[in-house]
N, CA, C and O of each residue as an XYZ file, in Angstrom:
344
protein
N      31.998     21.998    -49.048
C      33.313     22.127    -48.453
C      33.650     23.592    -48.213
O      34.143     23.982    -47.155
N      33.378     24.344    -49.186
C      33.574     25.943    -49.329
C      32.731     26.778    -47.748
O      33.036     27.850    -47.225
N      31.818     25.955    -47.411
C      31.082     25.902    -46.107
C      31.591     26.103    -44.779
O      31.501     26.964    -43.904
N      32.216     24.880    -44.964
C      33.148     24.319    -43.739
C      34.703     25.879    -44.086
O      35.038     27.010    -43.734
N      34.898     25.294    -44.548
C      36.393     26.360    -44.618
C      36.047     27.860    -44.393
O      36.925     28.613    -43.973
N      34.474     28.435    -44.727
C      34.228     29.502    -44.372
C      34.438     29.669    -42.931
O      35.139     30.460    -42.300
N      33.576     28.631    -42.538
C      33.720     28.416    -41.092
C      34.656     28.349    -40.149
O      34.624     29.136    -39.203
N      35.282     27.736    -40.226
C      37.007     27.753    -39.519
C      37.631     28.884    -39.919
O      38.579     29.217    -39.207
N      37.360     29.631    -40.924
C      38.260     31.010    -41.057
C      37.417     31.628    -40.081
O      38.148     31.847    -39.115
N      36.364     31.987    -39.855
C      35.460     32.926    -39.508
C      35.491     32.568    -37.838
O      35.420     33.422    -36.954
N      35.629     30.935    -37.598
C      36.758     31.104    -36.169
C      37.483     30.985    -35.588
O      37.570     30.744    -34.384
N      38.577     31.224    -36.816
C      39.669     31.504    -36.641
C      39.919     32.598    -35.829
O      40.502     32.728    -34.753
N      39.162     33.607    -36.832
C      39.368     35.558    -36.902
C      38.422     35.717    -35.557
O      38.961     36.652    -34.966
N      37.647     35.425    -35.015
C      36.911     35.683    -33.576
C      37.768     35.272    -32.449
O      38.075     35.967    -31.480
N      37.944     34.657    -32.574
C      39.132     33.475    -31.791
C      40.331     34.357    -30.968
O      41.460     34.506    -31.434
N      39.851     34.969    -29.542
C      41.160     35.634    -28.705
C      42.289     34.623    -29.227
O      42.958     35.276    -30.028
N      42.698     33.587    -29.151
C      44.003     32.502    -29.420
C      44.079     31.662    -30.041
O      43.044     30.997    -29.991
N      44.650     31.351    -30.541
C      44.881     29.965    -32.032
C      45.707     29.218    -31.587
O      45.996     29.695    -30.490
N      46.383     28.170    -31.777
C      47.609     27.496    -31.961
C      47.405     26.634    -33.431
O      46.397     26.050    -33.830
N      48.431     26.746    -33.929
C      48.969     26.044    -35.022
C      50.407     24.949    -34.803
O      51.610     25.201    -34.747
N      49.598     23.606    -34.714
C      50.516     22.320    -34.484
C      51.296     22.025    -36.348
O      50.594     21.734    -37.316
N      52.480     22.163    -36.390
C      53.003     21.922    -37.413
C      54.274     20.950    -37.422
O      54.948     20.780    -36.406
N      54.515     20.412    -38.471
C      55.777     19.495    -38.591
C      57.803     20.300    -38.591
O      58.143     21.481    -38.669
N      58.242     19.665    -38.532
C      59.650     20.143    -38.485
C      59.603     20.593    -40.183
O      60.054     21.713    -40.424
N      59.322     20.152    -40.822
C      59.390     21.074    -41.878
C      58.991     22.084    -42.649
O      59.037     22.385    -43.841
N      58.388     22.745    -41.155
C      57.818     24.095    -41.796
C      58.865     25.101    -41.237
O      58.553     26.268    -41.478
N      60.148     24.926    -40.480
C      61.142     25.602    -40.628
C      61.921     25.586    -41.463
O      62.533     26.604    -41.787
N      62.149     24.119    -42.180
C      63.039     24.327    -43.018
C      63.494     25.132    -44.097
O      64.686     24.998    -44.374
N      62.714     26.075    -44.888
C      62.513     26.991    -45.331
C      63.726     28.129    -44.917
O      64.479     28.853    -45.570
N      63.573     27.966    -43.976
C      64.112     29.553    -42.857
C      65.912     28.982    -42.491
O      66.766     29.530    -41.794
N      65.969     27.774    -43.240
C      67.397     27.220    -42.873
C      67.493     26.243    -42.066
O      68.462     25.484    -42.102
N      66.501     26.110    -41.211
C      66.477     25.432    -40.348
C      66.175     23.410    -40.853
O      65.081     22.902    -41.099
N      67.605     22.673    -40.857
C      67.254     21.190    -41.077
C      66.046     20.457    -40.132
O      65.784     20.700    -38.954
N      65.438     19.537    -40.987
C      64.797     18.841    -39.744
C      65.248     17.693    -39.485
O      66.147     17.202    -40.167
N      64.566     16.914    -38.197
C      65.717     16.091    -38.007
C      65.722     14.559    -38.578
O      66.371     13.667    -38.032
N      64.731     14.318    -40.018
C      65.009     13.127    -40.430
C      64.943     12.953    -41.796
O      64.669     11.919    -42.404
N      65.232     14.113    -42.259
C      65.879     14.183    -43.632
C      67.271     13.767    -43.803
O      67.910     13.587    -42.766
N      67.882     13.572    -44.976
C      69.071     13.492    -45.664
C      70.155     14.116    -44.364
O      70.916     13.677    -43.502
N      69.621     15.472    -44.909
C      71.048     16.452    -44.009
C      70.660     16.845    -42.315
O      71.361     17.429    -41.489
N      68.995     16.165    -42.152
C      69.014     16.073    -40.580
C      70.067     15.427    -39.519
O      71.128     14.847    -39.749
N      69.326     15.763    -38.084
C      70.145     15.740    -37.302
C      70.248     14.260    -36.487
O      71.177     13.876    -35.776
N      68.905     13.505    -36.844
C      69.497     11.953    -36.962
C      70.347     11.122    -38.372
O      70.600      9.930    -38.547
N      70.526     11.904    -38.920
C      71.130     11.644    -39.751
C      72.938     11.373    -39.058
O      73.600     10.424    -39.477
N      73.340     12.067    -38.307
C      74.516     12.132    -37.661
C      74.380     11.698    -36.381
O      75.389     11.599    -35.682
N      73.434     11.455    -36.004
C      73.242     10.984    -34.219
C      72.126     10.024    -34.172
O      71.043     10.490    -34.528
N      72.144      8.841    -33.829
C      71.135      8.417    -33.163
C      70.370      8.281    -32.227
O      70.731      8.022    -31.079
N      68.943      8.475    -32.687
C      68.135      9.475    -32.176
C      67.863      8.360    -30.837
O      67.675      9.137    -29.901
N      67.763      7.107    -30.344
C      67.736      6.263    -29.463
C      69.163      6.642    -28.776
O      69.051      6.353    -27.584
N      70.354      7.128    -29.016
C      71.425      6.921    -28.515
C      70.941      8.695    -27.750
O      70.930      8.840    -26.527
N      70.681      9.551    -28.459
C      70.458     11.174    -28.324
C      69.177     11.592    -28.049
O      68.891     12.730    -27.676
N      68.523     10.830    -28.199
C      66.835     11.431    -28.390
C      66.173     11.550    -27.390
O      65.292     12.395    -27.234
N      66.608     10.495    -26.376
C      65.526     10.104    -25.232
C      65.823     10.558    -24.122
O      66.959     10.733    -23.682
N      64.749     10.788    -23.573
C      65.312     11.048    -21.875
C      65.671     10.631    -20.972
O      65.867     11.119    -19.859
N      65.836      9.351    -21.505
C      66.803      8.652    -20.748
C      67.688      8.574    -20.927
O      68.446      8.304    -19.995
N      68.329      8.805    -22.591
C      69.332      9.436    -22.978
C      70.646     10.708    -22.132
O      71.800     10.917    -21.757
N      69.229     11.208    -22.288
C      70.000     12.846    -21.513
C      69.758     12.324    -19.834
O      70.254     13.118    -19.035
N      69.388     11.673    -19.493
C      69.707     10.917    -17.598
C      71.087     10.226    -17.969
O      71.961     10.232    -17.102
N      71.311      9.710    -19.031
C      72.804      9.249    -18.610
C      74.030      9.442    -18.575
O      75.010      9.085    -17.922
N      73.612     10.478    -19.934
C      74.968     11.308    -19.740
C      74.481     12.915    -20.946
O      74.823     13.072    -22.118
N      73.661     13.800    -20.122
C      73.528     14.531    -20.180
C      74.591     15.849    -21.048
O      74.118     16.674    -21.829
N      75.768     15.776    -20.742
C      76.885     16.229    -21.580
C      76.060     16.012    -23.158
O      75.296     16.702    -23.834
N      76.734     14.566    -23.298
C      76.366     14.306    -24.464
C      75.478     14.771    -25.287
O      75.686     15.072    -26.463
N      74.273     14.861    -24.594
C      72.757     15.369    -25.396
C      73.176     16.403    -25.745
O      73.403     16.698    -26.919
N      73.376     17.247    -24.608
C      73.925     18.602    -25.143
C      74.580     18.993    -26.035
O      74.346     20.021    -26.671
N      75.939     17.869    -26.304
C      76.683     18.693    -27.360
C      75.914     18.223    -28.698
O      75.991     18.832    -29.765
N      75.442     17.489    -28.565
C      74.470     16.905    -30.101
C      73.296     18.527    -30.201
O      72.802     18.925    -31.257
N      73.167     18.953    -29.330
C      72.183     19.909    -29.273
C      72.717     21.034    -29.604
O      72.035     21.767    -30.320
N      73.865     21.424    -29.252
C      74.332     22.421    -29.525
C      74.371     22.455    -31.018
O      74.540     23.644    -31.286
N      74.329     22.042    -31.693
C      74.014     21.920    -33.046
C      73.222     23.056    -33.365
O      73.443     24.034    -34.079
N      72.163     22.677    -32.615
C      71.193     23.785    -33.337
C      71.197     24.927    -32.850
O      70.273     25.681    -33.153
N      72.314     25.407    -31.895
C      72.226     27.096    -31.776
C      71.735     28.091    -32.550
O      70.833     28.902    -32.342
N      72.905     27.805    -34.051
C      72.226     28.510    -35.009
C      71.053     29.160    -35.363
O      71.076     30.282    -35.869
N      69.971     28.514    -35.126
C      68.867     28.760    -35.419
C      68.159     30.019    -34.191
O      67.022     30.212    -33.760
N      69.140     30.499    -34.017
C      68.714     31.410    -33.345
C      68.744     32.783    -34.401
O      67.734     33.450    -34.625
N      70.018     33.053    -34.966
C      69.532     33.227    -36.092
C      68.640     33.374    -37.341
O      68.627     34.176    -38.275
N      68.072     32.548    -37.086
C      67.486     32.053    -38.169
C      66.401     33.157    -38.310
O      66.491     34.060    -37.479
N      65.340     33.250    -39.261
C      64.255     34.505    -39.860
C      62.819     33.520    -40.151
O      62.925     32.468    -40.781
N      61.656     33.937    -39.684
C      60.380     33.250    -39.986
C      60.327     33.642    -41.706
O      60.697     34.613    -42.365
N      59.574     32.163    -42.069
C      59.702     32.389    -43.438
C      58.068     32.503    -43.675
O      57.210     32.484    -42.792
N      57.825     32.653    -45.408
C      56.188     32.991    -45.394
C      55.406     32.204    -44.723
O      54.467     32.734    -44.129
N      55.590     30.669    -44.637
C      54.419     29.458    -44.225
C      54.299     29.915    -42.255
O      53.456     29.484    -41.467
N      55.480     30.911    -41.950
C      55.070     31.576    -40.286
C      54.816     32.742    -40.315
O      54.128     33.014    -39.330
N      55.108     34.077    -41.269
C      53.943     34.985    -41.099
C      52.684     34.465    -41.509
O      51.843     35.124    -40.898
N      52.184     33.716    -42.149
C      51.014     33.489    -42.847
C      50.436     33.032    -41.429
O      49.233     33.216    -41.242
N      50.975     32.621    -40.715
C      50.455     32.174    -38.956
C      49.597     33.329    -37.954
O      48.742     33.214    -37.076
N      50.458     34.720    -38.717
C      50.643     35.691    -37.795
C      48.836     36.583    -37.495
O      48.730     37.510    -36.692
């Protein structure tokens, strides 16, 4: 195994570009809720009523102000689990 993991580091570090696919809760850390926890944001909206794009085709307003929610996070600061990305 120690093999393999050498390996993927080694091209990683050669590697002009990476991407790293991660879950909503690797912001949370940084303040940022995700959206299907306790204090997430389907927690207050349903995500079939808000979520979809067909949603936002029908009344577009709406999505938005559910969205505006997360302005904040503009704010917000990368925490260690996103420099460790860097």
């Amino acid at each position: 195994m120690d093999n393999q993991l050498d390996r993927v580091v080694d091209l990683i570090r050669r590697a002009n570009k990476t991407i790293a696919l991660t879950g909503a809760g690797a912001s949370t850390e940084s303040g940022i809720p995700d959206f299907r926890s306790r204090a997430g944001l389907w927690s207050r909206f349903d995500p079939m009523e808000y979520g979809t794009l067909g949603a936002f085709r029908r009344d577009p307003v709406k999505v938005w102000t559910m969205l505006a929610e997360l302005l904040f996070v503009v704010d917000a600061s990368p925490n260690a689990g996103h420099n460790s990305l860097l």
